[in-house]
C-alpha positions as CSV (number, residue, x, y, z in Angstrom):
1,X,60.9,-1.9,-64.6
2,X,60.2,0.4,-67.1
3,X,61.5,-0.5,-71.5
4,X,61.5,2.7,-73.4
5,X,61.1,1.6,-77.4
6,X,64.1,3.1,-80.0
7,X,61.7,4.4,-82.5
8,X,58.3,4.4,-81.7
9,X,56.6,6.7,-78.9
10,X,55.4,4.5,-76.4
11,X,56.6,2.9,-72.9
12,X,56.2,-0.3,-71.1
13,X,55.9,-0.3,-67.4
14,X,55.5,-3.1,-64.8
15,X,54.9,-0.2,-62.0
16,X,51.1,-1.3,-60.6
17,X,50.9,2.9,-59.7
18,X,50.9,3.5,-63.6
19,X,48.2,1.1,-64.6
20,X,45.0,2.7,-65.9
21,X,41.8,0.6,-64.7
22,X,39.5,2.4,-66.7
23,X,41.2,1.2,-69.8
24,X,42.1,-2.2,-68.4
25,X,38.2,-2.7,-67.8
26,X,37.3,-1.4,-70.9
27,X,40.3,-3.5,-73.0
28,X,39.4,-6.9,-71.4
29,X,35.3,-6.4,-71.6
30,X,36.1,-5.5,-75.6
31,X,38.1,-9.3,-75.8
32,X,36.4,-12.6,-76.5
33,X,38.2,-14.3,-73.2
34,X,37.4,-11.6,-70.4
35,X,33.8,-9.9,-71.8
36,X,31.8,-11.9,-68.9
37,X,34.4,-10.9,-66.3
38,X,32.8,-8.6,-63.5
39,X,34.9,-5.0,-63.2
40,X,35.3,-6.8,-59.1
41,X,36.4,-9.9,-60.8
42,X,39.4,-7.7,-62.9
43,X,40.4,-5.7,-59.8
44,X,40.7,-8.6,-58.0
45,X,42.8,-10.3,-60.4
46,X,45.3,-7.5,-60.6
47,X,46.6,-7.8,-57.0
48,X,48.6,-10.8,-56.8
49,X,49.9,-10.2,-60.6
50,X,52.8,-8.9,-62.0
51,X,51.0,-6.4,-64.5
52,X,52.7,-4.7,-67.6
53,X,51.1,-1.0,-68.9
54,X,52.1,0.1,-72.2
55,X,51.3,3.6,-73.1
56,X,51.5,6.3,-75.3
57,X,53.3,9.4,-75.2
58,X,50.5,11.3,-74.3
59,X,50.8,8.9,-71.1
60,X,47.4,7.3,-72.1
61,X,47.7,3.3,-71.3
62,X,47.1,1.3,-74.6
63,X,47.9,-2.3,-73.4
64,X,48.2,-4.5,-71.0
65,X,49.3,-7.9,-70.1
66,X,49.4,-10.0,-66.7
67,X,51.4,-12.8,-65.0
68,X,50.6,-15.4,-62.0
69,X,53.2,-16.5,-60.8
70,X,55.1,-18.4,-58.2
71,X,58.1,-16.5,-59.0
72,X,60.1,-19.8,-58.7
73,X,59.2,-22.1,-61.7
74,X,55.3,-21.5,-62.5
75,X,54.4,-18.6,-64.4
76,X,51.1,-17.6,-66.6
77,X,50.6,-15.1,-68.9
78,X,46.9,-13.8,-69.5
79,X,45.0,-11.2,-70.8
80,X,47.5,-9.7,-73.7
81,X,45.9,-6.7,-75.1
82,X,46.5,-3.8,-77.2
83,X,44.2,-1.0,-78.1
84,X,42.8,-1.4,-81.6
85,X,43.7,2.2,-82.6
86,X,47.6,0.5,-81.9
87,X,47.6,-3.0,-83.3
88,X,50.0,-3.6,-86.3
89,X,53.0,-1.5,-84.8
90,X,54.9,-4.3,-83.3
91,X,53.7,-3.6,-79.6
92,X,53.2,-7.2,-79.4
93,X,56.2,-8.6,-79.7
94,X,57.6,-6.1,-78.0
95,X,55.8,-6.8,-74.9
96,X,56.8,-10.5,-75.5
97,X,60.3,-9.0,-75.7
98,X,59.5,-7.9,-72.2
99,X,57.7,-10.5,-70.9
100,X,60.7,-13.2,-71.7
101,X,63.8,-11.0,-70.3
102,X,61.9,-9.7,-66.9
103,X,63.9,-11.1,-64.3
104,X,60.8,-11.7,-61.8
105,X,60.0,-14.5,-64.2
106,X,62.4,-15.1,-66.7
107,X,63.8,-18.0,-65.1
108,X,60.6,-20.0,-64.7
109,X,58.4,-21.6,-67.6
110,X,55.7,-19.7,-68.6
111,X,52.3,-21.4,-70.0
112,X,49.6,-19.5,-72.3
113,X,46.4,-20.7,-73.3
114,X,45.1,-18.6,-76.7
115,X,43.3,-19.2,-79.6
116,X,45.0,-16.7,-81.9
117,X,48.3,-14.8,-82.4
118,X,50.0,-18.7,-82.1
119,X,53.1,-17.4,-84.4
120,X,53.5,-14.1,-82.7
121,X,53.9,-16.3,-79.2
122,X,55.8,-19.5,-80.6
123,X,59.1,-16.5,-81.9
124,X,59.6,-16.3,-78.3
125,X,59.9,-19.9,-77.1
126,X,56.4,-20.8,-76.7
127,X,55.4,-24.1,-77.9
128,X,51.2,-25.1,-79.2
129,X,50.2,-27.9,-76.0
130,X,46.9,-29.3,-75.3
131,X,46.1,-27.8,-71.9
132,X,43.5,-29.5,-69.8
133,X,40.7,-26.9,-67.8
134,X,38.4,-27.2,-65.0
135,X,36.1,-24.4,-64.7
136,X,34.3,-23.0,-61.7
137,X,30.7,-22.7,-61.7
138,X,30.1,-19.6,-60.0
139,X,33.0,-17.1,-60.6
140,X,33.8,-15.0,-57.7
């Protein structure tokens, strides 16, 4: 699927062809949840997602945002980035906007765990839970 935003110059785009890996590398080693994350470790997490690109004009990808999911009744959305230079333009809730009406997933219910942007999440349904976490040791 592919959204097309009324007045500002960018695109969203769930087509895995588009993505840039270069800038999805370089967005999630810049974050405080993905900078220990190997470049094998990001590829790998890619495959069995349903990714979202949003780029510029120029065609230059400037976010990014991923979903595991069962496709049935288990989703989770991770790694929601946006380029610094193009924070504070409302590509956020836009790709919320996106995230919530795509019909892979818009059926199921769909768990976060974040430590910031709680209000820009909670205007489109989500709700602050305790979640519980069992870590692996050794990462693949």
């Amino acid at each position: 699927m592919e959204w097309v935003h009324d007045c500002l110059p960018y695109r969203i785009s769930d087509h895995v062809e588009e993505l840039q890996l270069n800038v999805i590398i370089a967005l999630l080693k810049s974050s405080y949840w993905a900078a220990e994350r190997s470049e094998e470790t990001i590829m790998n997490s890619l495959k069995e997602s349903l990714c979202f690109g949003v780029y510029s004009a120029d065609g230059q990808q400037v976010g990014f945002m991923r979903v595991v999911t069962d496709g049935a009744s288990f989703s989770w959305l991770c790694d929601v980035i946006v380029d610094t230079e193009h924070r504070g333009k409302g590509l956020g809730k836009w790709m919320m906007a996106a995230l919530v009406d795509h019909p892979r997933i818009r059926h199921t219910t769909i768990y976060l765990g974040t430590r910031d942007a709680h209000g820009l999440y909670e205007k489109y349904g989500f709700e602050r839970r305790e979640m519980m976490v069992r870590r692996v040791c050794n990462p693949v």
